[in-house]
C-alpha positions in Angstrom: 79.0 45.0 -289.3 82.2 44.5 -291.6 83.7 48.0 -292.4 83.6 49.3 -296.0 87.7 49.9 -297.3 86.7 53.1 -299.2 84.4 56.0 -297.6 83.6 58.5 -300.3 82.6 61.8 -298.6 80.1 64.3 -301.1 79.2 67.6 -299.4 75.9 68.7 -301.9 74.1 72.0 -302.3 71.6 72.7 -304.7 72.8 70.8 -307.6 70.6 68.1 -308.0 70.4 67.0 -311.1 74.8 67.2 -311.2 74.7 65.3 -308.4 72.9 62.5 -309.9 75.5 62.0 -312.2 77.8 62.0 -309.4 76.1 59.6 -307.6 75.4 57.0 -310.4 79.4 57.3 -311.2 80.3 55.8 -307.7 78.0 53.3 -308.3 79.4 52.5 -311.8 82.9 51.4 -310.3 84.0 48.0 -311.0 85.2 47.9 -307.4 82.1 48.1 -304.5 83.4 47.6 -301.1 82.5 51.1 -300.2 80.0 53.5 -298.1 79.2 56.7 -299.9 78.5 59.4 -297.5 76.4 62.4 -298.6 76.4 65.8 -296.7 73.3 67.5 -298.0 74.0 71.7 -297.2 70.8 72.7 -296.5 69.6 72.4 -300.3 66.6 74.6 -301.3 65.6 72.6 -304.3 64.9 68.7 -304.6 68.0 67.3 -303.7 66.5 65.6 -300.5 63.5 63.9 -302.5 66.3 63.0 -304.4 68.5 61.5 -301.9 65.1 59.9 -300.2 64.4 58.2 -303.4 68.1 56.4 -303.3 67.4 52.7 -302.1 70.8 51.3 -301.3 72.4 50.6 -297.4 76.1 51.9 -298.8 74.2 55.2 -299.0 74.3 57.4 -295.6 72.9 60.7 -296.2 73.3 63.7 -293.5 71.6 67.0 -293.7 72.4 70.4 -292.1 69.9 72.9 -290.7 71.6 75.8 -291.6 74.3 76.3 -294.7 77.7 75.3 -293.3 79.6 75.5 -296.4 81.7 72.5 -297.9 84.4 72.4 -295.5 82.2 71.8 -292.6 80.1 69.7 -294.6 83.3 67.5 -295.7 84.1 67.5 -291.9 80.7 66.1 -291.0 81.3 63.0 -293.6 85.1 62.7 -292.0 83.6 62.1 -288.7 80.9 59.9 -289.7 82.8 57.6 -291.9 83.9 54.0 -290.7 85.8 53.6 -294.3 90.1 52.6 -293.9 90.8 55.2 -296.7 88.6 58.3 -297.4 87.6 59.8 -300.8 86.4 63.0 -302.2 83.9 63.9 -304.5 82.3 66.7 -305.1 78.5 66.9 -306.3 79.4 68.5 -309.5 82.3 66.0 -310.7 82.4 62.5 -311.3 84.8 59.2 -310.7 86.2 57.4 -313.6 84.8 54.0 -313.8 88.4 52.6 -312.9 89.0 54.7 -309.7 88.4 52.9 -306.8 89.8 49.0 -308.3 93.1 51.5 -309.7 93.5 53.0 -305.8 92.7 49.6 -304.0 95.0 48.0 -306.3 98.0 50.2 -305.6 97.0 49.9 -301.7 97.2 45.7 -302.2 100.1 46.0 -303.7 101.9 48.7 -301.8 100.8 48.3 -297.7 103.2 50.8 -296.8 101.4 53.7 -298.6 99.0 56.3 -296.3 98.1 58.9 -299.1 97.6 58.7 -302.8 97.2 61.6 -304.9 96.6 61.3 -309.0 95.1 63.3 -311.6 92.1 64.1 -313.0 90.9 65.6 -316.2 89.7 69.4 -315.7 86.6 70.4 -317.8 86.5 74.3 -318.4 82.3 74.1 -318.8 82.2 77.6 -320.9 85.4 76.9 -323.2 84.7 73.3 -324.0 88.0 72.5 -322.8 89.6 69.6 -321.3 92.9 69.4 -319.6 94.6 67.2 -317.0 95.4 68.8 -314.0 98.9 70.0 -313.1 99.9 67.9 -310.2 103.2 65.2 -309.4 105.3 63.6 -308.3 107.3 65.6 -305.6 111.1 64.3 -304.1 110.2 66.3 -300.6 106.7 66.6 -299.9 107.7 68.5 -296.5 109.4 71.4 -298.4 107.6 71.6 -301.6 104.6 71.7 -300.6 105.2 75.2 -298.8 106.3 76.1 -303.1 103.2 74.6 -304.9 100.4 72.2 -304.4 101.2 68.9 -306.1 98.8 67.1 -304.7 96.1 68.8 -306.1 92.2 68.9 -304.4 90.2 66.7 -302.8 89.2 65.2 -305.7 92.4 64.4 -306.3 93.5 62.4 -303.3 93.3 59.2 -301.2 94.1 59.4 -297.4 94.4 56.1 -294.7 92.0 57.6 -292.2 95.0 57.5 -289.5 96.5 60.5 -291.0 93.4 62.6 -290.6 92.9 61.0 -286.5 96.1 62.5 -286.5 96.0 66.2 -288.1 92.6 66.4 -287.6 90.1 67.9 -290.8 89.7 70.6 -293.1 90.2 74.4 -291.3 86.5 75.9 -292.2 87.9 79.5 -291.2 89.4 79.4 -294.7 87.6 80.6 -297.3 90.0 79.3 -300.1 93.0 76.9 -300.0 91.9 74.4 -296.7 92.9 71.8 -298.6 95.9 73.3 -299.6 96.0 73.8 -295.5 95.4 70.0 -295.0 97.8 68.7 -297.2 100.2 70.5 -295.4 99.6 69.6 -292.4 99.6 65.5 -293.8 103.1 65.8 -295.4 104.7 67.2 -291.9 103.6 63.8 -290.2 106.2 60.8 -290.0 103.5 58.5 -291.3 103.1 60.3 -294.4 103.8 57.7 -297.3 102.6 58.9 -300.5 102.3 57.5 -303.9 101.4 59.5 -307.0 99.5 57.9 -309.6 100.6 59.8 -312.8 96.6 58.9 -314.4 93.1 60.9 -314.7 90.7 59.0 -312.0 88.1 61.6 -312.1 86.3 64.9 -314.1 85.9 67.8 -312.5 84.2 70.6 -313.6 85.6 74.0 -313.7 83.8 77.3 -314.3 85.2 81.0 -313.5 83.4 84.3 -314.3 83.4 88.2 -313.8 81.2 88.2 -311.1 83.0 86.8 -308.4 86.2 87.7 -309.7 87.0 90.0 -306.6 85.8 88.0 -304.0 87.6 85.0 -305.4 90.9 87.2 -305.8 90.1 88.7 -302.0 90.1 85.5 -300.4 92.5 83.8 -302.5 94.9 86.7 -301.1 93.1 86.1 -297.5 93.9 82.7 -297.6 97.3 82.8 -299.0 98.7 85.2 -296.2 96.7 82.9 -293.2 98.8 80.1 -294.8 102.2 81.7 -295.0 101.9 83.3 -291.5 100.5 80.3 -290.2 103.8 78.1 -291.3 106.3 81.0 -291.6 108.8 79.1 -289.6 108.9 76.6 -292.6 109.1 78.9 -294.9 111.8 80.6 -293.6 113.7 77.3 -293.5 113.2 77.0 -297.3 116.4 77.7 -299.9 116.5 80.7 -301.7 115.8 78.8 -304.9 112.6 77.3 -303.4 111.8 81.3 -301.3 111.5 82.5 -305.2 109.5 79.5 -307.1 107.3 80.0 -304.2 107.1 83.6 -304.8 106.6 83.0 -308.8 103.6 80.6 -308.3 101.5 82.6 -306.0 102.0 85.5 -308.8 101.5 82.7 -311.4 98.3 81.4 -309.9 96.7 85.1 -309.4 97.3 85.8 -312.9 95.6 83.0 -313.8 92.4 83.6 -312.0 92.5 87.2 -312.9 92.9 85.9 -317.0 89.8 83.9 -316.5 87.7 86.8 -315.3 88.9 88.7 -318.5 90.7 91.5 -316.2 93.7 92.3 -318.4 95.3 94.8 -316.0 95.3 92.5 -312.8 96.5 89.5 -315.0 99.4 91.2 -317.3 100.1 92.4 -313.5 100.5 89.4 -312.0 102.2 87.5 -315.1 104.9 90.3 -315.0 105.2 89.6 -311.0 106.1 86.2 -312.2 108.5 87.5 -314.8 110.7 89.1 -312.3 111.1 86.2 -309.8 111.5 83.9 -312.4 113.0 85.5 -315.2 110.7 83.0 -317.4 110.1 84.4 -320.8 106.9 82.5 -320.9 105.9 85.1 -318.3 106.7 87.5 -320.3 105.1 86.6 -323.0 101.5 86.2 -320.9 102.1 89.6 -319.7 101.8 90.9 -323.4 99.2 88.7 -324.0 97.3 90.0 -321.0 96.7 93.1 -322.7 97.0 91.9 -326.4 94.7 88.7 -326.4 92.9 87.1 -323.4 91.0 84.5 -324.8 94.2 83.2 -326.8 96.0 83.4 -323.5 93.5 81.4 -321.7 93.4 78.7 -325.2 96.9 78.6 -324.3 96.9 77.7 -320.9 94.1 75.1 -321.6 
């Protein structure tokens, strides 16, 4: 049996009428050499009468007995797919109709290439707001990537299944950031050829809220040391320059959850962190806003 070029991995959990939408946008793509692979995470409602009801053979549905959580889950479709590239998507998002023809194009045109990353427009569900995400173009992959995540999430990305033979999948001990992890792990490998495509393939939805604010923040900070420790060496190679930009986002990126869950305190805290290793004004100016305004603050950063 011919192998598909794309394998689309989906890890699903209780979201079935999202991940309908989802499903129907894969199959909407003007390119089809594909296998869509769907983990279903021990779903309590009627996403398996759902999936049972899908009548197509580039469907291959999986189904665990016990929740395993979306990294495992994504690992499960890793190991089952017999696709040359692998895509994300999760069960809540969906691809622009363009996605796959854009990514096999650049591949055609470009052999060399083993990742692509690109954007994708953000939905903030509550705000009605749309945004393209903040990702780029990046001259060192190696070093930056220990400063900021330009590649953005799975979503996000394309990856030659060599890469992942070779670094192996998503670390499930993390509760936040393993694709952060990944990523970093891909851009330390010698066959690590990435091209960024500077376009929106794909809507994801984004939602944040008071009540798991402090879980969120706990294992944001959880993750963020594992990560550091784990690749200190590299970070200790880094410039001074690079040492503080690193140091600014991590303050810049707490801030931000903390603004979203309304707490002032923790966010003018964190803005004013980011102030002081940067000397940005715009920090500055956040930290006031922290206290002053929230919801124009978070206007703002939409």
């Amino acid at each position: 049996m011919k192998k598909p070029f794309f394998s689309i991995i989906m890890a699903t959990h209780n979201r079935r009428v999202l991940l309908e939408k989802a499903v129907e946008s894969v199959f909407s793509q003007a390119y089809q050499d594909f296998e869509l692979i769907i983990v279903n995470d021990c779903s309590s409602d009627d996403t398996l009468i759902y999936l049972d009801s899908l009548d197509s053979d580039k469907i291959k549905v999986f189904s665990n007995d016990t929740n395993m959580h979306v990294s495992n889950s994504r690992n499960k479709g890793i190991d089952n797919a017999r696709g040359e590239w692998i895509v994300f998507l999760d069960d809540d998002d969906v691809m622009l109709k363009n996605k796959l023809q854009t990514l096999a194009d650049e591949i055609y045109a470009s052999p060399q290439i083993t990742f692509i990353h690109h954007r994708v427009w953000v939905d903030y569900v509550k705000d009605d707001k749309k945004r393209l995400s903040n990702n780029w173009l990046s001259k060192n992959y190696k070093e930056e990537i220990h400063v900021s995540n330009m590649i953005g999430g799975p979503n996000n990305v394309c990856i030659h299944n060599t890469l992942l033979a070779e670094v192996g999948d998503f670390d499930s001990s993390l509760k936040l950031a393993e694709d952060y992890e990944l990523w970093i792990r891909l851009t330390k490998l010698d066959a690590f050829t990435p091209r960024f495509l500077d376009m929106p393939l794909a809507m994801i939805q984004m939602e944040r809220g008071e009540v798991s604010l402090d879980k969120d923040l706990e294992a944001f900070k959880k993750s963020h040391d594992i990560i550091s420790s784990r690749y200190k060496n590299e970070i200790d190679q880094l410039s001074e320059v690079l040492k503080k930009k690193k140091k600014e986002n991590y303050a810049y990126r707490y801030a931000a959850r903390c603004i979203h869950g309304n707490k002032r305190i923790c966010a003018g805290a964190g803005f004013w962190r980011a102030f002081v290793h940067s000397k940005n004004l715009k920090y500055l100016a956040a930290t006031l806003l922290s206290f002053i305004s929230p919801k124009l603050l978070i206007r703002l950063y939409h």
